[in-house]
C-alpha positions, -999 to 999 in steps of 0.1 A, spaced: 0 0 0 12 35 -6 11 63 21 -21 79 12 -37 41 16 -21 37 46 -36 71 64 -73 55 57 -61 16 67 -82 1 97 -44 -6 111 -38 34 111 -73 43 129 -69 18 157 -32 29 164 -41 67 163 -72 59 188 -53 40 212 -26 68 209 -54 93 216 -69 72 242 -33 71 258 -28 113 257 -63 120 271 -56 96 304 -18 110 309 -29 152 304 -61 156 292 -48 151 255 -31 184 254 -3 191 223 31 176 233 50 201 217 35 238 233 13 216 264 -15 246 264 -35 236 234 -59 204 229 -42 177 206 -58 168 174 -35 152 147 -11 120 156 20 130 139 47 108 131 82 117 145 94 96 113 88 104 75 68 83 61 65 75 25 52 44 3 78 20 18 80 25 49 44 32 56 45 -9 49 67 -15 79 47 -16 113 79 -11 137 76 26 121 43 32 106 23 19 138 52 27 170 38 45 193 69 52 199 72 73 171 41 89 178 32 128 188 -2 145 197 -2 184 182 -23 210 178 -28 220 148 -9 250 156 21 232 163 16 206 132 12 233 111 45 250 119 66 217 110 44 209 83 53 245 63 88 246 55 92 277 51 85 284 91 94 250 96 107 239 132 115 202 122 125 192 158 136 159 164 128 147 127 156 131 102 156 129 65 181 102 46 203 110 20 210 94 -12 234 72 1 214 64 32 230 86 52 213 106 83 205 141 80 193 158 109 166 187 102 162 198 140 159 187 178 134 186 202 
């Protein structure tokens, strides 16, 4: 399956709930990134694309998991105010480029 099958697979849904359910019983489900708005979008910490959406151990780690606003998601999401903390891209050899730290 490609990525944008993978956002609408039953898989994704029950991971994203369970993630939810997990945020609203440790603080109420507020964004992990500013903590003073509500959370709404499960962000990965990991870009995924149409292989490694296939790959549970990324695509459905809770691990590698984040609740945001959509204030916070947003500001990653835009590059051009992008804070991509914590978040890696690879190179064309495979190498690790970090983008940014939490």
């Amino acid at each position: 399956m490609n990525q944008k099958q993978f956002y609408k697979s039953r898989g994704w849904r029950i991971a994203r709930q369970a993630f939810i359910d997990k945020r609203m019983l440790i603080d109420g489900g507020l964004c992990q990134v500013c903590h003073e708005e509500p959370g709404l979008i499960v962000h990965h910490t990991v870009w995924l694309d149409d292989v490694n959406c296939n790959d549970p151990e990324i695509a459905l780690n809770q691990n590698l998991f984040r609740y945001e606003c959509q204030t916070c998601h947003n500001k990653e999401q835009d590059p051009r105010r992008a804070r991509a903390h914590g978040r890696v891209l690879f190179g064309a050899n495979g190498e690790v480029i970090p983008i940014g730290e939490y």
